[in-house]
N, C-alpha and C positions, 0 to 999 in steps of 0.2 A: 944090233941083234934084234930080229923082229919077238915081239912082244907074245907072247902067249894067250891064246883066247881067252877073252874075259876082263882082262888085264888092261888095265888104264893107267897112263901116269897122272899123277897128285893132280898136276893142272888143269887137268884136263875134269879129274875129279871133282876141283875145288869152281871149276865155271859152272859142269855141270849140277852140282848142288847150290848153288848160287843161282843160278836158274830158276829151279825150284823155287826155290824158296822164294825168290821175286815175284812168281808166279800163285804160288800158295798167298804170299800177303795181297796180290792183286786183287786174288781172287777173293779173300777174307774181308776188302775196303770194298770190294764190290755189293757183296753178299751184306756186309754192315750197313752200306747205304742207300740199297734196295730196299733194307728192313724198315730202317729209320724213314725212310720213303713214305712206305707203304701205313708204318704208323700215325706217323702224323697227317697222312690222307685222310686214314681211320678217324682220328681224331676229329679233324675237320670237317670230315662228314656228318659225326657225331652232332658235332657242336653247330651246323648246318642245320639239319634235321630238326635239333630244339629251335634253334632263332624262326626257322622257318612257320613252325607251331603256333609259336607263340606270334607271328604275323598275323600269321591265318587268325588267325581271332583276332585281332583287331582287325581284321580287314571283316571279317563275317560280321562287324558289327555294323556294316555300313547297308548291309544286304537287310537287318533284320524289320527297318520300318516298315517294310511291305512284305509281311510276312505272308499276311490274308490275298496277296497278289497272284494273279495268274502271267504268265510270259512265256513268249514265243521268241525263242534261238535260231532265225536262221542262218545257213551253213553250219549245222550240226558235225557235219564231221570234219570240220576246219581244226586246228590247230587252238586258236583262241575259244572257240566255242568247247572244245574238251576238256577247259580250265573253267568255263560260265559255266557251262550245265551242273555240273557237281556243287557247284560252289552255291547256285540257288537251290537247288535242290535241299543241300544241308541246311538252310537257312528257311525254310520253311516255304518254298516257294510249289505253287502248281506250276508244272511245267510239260512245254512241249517243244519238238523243232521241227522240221522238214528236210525233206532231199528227194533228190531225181530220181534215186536207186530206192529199194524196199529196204525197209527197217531194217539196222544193222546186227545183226546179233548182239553184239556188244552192247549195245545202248541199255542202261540201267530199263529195270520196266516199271519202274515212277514215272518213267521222264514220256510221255502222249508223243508219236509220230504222224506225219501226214507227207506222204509221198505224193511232188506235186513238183512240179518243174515252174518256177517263178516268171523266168522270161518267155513262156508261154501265154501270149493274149486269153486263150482261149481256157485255161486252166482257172477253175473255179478256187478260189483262195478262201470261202469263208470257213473250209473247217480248220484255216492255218491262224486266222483273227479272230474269228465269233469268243466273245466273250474272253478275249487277253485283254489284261492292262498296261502291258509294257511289251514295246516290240525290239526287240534286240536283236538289229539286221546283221551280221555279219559276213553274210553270204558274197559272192561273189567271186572272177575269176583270178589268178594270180598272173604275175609275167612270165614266171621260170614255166607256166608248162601249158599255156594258150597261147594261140594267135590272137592279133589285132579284134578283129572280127569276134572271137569268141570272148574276147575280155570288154568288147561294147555290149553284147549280146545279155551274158550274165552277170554285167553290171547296174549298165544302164536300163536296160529295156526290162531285166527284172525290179530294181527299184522302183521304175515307172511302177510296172503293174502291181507290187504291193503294197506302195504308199496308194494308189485307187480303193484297192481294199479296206487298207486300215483307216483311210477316209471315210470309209459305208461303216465300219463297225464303230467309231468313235472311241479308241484306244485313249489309253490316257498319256503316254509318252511312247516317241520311238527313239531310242539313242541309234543311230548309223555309224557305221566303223568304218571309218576313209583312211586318208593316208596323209604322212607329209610330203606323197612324190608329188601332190599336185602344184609344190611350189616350186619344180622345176630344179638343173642342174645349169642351165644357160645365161639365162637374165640376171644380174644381182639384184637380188631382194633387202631392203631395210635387213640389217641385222644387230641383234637376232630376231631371227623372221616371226614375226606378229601376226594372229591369226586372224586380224584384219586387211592383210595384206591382200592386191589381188594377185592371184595367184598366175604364174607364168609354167606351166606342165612342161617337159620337154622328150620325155619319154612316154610309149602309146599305154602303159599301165598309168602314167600320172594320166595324161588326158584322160582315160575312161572312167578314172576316178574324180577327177575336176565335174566333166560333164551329168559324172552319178549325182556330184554333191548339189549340183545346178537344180537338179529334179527332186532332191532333200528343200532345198532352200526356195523352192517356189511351191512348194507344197507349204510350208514354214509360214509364208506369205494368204496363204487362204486360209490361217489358222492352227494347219497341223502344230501341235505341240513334240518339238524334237529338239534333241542334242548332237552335234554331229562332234567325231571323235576322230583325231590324226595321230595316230600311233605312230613313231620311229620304226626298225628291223625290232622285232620281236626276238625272245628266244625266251628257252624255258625248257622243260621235260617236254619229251614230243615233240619237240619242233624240227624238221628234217629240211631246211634251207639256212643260208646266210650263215648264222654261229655255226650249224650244226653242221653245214660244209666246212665249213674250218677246220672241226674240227677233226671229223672224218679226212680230212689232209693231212692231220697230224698223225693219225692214228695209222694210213696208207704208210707213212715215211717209218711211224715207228717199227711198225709190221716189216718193211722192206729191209730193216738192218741199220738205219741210218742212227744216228745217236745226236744229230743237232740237227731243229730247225734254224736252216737260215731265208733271212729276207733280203731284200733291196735296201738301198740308203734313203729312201724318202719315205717318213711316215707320213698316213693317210689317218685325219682324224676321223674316227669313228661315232655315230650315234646308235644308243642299243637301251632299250629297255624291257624289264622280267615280265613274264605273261600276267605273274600274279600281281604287280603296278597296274596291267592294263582292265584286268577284272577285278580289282578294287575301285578305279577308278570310274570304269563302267558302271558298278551298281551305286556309287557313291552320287556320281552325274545325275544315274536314272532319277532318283527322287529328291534331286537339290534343285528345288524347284526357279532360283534366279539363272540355272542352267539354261534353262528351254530357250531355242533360238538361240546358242549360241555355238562356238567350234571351239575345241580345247588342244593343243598342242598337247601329247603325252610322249615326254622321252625322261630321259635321267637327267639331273643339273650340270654332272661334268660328262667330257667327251675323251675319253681316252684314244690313244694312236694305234694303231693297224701295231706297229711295235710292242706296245703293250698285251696288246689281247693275244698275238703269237708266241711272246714269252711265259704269259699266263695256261696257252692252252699246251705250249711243249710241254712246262714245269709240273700240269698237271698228269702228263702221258711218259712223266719220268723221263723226256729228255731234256739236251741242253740249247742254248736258241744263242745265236749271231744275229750281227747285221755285216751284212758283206756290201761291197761295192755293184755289186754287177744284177740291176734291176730284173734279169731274167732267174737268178738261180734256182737253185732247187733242178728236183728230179721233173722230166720233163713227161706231157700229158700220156705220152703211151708207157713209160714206164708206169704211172701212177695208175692210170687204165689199168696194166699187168699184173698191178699188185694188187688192185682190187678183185678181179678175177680170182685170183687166187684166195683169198680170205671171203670172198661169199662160197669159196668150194666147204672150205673150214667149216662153214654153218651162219659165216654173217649176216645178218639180214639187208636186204638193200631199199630199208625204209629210205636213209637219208641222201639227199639229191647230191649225187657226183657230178661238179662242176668240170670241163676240161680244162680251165684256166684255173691254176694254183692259186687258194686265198682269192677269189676273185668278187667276194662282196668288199672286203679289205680292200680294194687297189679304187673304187670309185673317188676320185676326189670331189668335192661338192658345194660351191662356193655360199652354197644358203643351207650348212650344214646346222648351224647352230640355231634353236630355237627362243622364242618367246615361253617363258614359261609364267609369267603372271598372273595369265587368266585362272590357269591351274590351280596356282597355289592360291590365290587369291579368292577360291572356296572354301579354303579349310580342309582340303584334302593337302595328304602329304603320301608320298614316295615310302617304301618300306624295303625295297629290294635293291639297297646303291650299290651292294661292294661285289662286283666284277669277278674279286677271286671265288668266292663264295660260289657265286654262281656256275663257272667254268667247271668247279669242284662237284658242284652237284651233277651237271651236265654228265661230265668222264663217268661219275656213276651210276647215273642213271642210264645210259649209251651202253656202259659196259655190261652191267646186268641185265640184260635183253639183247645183247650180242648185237648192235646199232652198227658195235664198232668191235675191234679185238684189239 
């Protein structure tokens, strides 16, 4: 007998409120541990926020013997240099910097500019030295967005022409901000690699940077007083490469629906250290005076895995991370393309640099990854920024609040 509108048998009743209900508590353990999520993110930002503070003062106390100092920043609007300027400035420092384009709006109006293009022979540099005591070059071009040509150009040939200058003005130290690509991905180096080593470049950013440091270290030789400084991948607030493509990878996948990063089965060890290590280190170098003439290796003491940092950056964007077999996975470059389109319509900003290759500072292996860090510590300088999670944590939030990422 067909059944009368409305009308359900028990069974059919008892699946469909069993349903529910599965659905209701799904949705209940979802909603619970979205919360507990989000809280303990809170938390940890919190408690981020304080450690962070209380760095920062000790680190500004390395700034404070040259209070009475004047210093010139260049590459003012670089990434490391928007953690130096502030950081002298608060410590009592006269300051100024340069660049190619006209004063930035932004630029605090403490801080003295001179629009002046470096690798210009012909550009007069003394209103960038006349009367500094400390030149803090950071200037120069990157890999990810010049050519060959332009990364010898505003490396080398701008070094040249400001160590001529700071030569006429007789400056009291220059620390130079180099790298550790100049020790090459091809040759094996002594490990871990000593910053007496000679160096073997293998890529046209390390050579330009090797050949910058040639023209630091023969200037060194006629007496300039300098510290030359080899940073790891940087990251930090602001920083729009390497970490920060990462983690804009993650943040593509999570936007697209997906609920796990997954990676390949070979971890790639990683070297990475916090902006705020490289400008402690920087002003700490500038006036430790058994510094001068020499090179400091600056990275973290341990090296975490390509594995770790991707577990770190899902857990931080509330998903969940694998390791699968199949060295390509993941979503591939034109979907991740697609989905970035989509979320700069939303309002994203597209500060940070979209790699086509998924994770692809993560995949470098590097057989002279591991440093020498003796010279380093062997100042009396130490490291304040080790723990990884910490930092990732601050990143998701700082990223998220300025819409980096969604």
């Amino acid at each position: 007998m067909p059944l009368a509108r409305g009308h359900f048998p028990a069974a059919r009743i008892a699946h469909v409120t069993g349903t529910r209900h599965r659905n209701i508590r799904r949705t209940r353990h979802r909603n619970i541990r979205r919360t507990r999520h989000r809280n303990i993110r809170r938390t940890r930002h919190r408690n981020i926020r304080r450690t962070r503070h209380r760095i920062r003062r000790i680190h500004a106390s390395y700034a404070t013997a040259a209070m009475a100092s004047t210093a010139v920043v260049t590459g003012g609007r670089g990434f490391i240099a928007s953690h130096l300027l502030p950081a002298l400035v608060s410590s009592g420092w006269d300051v100024r910097t340069c660049g190619r384009r006209p004063r930035p709006d932004d630029l605090a109006g403490e801080i003295g500019y001179c629009q002046v293009d470096l690798a210009d022979s012909s550009a007069d540099l003394a209103p960038v030295v006349d009367g500094v005591s400390h030149v803090f070059h950071l200037a120069g071009a990157s890999s990810s967005r010049s050519s060959e040509d332009e990364m010898f150009r505003n490396n080398v040939d701008a070094t040249a022409h400001l160590l001529d200058a700071v030569s006429a003005a007789g400056v009291e130290v220059v620390v130079h901000m180099s790298s550790t690509s100049i020790y090459g991905e091809d040759e094996q180096l002594p490990s871990p690699v000593p910053e007496t080593v000679q160096p073997a470049p293998s890529r046209a950013y390390g050579k330009a940077k090797w050949q910058t440091e040639q023209v630091v270290w023969r200037a060194v030789e006629a007496g300039l007083p300098a510290v030359v400084l080899r940073p790891v991948s940087v990251h930090g607030a602001g920083a729009t490469k390497l970490l920060a493509s990462a983690m804009l990878d993650v943040a593509i996948e999570r936007y697209a629906g997906l609920g796990t990063v997954v990676v390949g089965p070979t971890p790639v060890e990683q070297r990475l250290l916090h902006v705020d290590d490289v400008v402690a280190a920087t002003l700490y170098l500038a006036d430790h005076a058994p510094a001068r003439g020499r090179a400091f290796n600056l990275a973290m003491p341990h090296y975490p895995s390509s594995h770790e940092v991707a577990a770190l950056l899902a857990d931080e964007l509330g998903l969940g991370f694998e390791v699968v077999d199949d060295a390509d996975c993941g979503p591939s470059t034109e979907e991740r393309a697609a989905a970035r389109v989509r979320m700069l319509a939303e309002g994203m900003t597209d500060d940070i640099l979209f790699t086509p290759e998924r994770f692809r500072f993560m995949r470098k292996a590097n057989r002279n990854n591991r440093l020498d860090l003796g010279a380093l510590l062997g100042t009396g300088f130490r490291l304040g920024q080790t723990d990884l999670k910490d930092a990732v944590a601050e990143l998701g939030a700082w990223y998220g609040e300025r819409r980096w990422i969604l």
